[in-house]
C-alpha positions as CSV (number, residue, x, y, z in Angstrom):
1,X,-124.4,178.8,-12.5
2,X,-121.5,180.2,-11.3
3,X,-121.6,184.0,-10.2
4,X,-118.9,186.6,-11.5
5,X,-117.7,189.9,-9.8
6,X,-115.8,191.7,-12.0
7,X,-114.1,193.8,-9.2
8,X,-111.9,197.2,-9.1
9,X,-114.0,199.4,-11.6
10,X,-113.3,202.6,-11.8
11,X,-114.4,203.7,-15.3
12,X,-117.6,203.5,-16.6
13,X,-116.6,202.0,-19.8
14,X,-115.2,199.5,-17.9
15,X,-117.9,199.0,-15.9
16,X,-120.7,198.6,-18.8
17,X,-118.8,196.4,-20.6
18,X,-118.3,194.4,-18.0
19,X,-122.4,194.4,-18.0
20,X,-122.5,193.6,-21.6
21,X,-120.5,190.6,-21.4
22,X,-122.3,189.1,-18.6
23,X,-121.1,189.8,-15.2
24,X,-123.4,189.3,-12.4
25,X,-121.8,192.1,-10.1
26,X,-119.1,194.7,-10.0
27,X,-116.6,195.9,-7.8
28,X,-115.7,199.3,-6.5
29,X,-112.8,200.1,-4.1
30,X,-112.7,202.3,-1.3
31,X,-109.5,202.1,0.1
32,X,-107.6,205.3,-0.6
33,X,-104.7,202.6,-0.6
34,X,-106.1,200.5,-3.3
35,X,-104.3,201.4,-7.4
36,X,-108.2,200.8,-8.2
37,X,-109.5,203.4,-5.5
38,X,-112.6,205.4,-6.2
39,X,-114.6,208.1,-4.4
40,X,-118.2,207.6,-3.4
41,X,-119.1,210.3,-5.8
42,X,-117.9,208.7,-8.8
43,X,-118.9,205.4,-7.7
44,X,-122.5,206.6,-7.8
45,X,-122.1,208.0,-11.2
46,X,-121.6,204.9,-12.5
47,X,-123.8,202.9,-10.6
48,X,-126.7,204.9,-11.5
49,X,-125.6,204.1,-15.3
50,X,-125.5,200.2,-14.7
51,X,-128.4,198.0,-15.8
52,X,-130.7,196.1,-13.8
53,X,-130.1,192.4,-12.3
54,X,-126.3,193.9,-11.8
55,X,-125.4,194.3,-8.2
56,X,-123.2,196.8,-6.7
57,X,-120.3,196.0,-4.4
58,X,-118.5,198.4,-2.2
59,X,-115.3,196.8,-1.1
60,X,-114.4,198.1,2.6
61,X,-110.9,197.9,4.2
62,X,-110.6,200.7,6.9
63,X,-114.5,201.9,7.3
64,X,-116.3,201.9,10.3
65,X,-120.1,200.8,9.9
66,X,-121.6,203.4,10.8
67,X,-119.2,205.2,7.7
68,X,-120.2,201.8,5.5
69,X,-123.8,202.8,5.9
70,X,-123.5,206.1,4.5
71,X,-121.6,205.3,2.0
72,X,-123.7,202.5,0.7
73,X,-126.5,204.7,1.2
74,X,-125.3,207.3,-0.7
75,X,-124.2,205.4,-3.5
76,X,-126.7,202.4,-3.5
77,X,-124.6,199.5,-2.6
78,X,-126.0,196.4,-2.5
79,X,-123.3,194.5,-0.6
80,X,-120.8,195.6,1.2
81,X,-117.9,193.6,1.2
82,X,-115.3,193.6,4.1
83,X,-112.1,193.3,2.8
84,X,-109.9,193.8,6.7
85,X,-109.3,191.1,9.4
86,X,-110.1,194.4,11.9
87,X,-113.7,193.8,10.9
88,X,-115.7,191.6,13.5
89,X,-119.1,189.9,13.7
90,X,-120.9,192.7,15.6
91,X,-119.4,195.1,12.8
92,X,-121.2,192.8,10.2
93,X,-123.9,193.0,11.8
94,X,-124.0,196.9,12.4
95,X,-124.3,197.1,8.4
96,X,-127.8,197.2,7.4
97,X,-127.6,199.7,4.7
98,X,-126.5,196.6,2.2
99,X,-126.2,192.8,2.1
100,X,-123.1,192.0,3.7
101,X,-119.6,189.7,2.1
102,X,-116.8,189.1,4.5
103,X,-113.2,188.4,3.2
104,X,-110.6,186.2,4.5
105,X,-107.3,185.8,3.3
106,X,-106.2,182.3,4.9
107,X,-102.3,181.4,5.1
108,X,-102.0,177.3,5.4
109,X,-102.9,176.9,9.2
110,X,-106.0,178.7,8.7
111,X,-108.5,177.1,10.7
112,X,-112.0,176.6,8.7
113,X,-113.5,177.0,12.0
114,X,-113.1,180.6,11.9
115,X,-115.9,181.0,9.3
116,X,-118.6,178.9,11.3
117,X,-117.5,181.3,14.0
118,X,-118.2,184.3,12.3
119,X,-121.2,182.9,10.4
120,X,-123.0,182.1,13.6
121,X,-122.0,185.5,15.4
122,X,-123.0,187.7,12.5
123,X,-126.0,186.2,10.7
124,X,-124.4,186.3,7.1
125,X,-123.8,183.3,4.9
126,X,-121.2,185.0,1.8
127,X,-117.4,184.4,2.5
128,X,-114.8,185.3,-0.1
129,X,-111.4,183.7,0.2
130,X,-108.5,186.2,-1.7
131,X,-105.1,185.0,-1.9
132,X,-102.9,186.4,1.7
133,X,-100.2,189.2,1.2
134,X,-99.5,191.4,4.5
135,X,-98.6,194.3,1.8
136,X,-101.7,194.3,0.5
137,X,-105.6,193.7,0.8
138,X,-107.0,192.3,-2.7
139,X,-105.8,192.3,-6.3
140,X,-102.7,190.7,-5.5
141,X,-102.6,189.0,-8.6
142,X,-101.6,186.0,-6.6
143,X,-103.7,182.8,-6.1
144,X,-104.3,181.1,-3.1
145,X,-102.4,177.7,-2.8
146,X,-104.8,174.6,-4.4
147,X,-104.3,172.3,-1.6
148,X,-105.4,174.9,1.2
149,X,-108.6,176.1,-1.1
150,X,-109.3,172.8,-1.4
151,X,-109.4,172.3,2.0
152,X,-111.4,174.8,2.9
153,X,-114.0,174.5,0.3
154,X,-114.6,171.2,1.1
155,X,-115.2,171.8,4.6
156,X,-117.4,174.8,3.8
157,X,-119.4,172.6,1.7
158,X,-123.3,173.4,1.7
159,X,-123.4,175.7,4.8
160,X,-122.4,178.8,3.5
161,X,-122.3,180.6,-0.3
162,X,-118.7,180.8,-0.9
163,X,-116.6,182.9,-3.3
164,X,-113.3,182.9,-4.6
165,X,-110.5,185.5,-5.6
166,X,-107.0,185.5,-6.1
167,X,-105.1,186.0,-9.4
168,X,-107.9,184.4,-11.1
169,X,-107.8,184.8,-15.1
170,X,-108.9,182.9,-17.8
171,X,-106.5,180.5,-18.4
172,X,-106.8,179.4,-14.5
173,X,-110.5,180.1,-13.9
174,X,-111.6,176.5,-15.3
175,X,-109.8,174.1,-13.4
176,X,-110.5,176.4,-10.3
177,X,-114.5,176.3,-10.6
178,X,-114.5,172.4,-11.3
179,X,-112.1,171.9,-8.6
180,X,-113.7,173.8,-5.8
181,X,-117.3,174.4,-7.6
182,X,-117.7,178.1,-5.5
183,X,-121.3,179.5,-5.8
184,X,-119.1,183.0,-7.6
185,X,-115.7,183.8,-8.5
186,X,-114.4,187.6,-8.4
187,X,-111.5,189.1,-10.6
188,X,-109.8,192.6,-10.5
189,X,-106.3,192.1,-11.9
190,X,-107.4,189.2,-14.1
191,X,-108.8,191.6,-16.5
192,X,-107.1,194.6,-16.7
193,X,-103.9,196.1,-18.9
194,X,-102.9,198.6,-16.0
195,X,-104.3,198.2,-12.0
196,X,-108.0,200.1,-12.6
197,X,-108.2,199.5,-16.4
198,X,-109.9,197.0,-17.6
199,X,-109.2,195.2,-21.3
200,X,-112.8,194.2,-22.6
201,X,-111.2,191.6,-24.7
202,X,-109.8,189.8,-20.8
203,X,-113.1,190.8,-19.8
204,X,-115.2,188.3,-22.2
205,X,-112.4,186.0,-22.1
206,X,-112.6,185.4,-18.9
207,X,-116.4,185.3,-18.5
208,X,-117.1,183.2,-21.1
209,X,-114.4,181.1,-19.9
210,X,-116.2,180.5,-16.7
211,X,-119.8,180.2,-18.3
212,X,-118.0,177.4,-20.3
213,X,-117.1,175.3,-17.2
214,X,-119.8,173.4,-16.1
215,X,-119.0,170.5,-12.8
């Protein structure tokens, strides 16, 4: 069954309906640069709200680890998910506070190579592919071109647990999963009325849409 990260929370509403309608994980932004941006502190308070079997992601872009660690540790993160280019295998593995996800953003000469690279160096086996945009780092809104996920899906194939992101909705998700069958698929912008606010009625849409698709 395909896994769903319903990413950018920053309301607990938000983030419990998300629960309710089924999503595996949920997504909270650390960037101060992000429109979905939230503080540790509030992160916690919600997390500490959320049921059980729903895992907590902290998405990463200018962090070091050692400042990953504490903030995973303070809000108990489950995965930390590194959402920069500047982030390298040693840095994955200098995470131990939390299960680590590390992000590319591929243009159409990216080289699949570079995820067998990183996979052996750091020991992790969860890659999420987000659509490329120099402006910005996730929750574009933008997909990533079908030919070049293709490709790299289908090169990935078995050897690691791969995710994908990138103007994903529910009118799109379907197609997507039987196309590239990805072990999850994470939306931020695919479910909201405003960047940080989430529409419930997107929210089931979308996850029932993807429950629906079988391949």
């Amino acid at each position: 069954m395909t896994k769903i990260k319903i990413c950018g929370i920053t309301r607990l509403s938000d983030a419990l309906e998300s629960c309710r309608a089924g999503a595996d994980a949920l997504g909270f932004n650390f960037s101060s640069l992000s429109p979905r941006a939230i503080t540790p502190e509030r992160a916690k308070e919600i997390i500490e709200k959320l049921p059980p079997f729903v895992a907590s992601t902290g998405i990463f872009v200018d962090q070091s680890p050692e400042e990953i660690n504490a903030i995973c540790r303070f809000c108990k993160l489950q995965i930390a998910q590194l959402h920069s280019e500047q982030y390298s295998p040693e840095d994955a593995r200098a995470i131990t506070e939390a299960k680590v996800i590390k992000v590319f953003r591929p243009e159409e000469n990216f080289a699949v190579e570079e995820v067998f690279a990183f996979a052996e160096k750091s020991g992790i086996n969860a890659f999420l592919f987000d659509a490329y945009r120099p402006d910005m780092a996730g929750g574009t809104g933008e997909t990533i071109r079908a030919s070049l996920a293709t490709r790299i899906f289908n090169a990935l194939g078995d050897s690691c647990y791969p995710i994908l992101a990138g103007g994903l909705n529910e009118s799109n998700i379907g197609e997507a999963i039987r196309s590239l069958q990805p072990y999850g698929v994470d939306t931020a912008s695919g479910v909201e009325c405003e960047p940080g606010i989430k529409d419930p009625v997107k929210i089931k849409a979308f996850i029932q849409a993807v429950r629906k698709t079988v391949f």
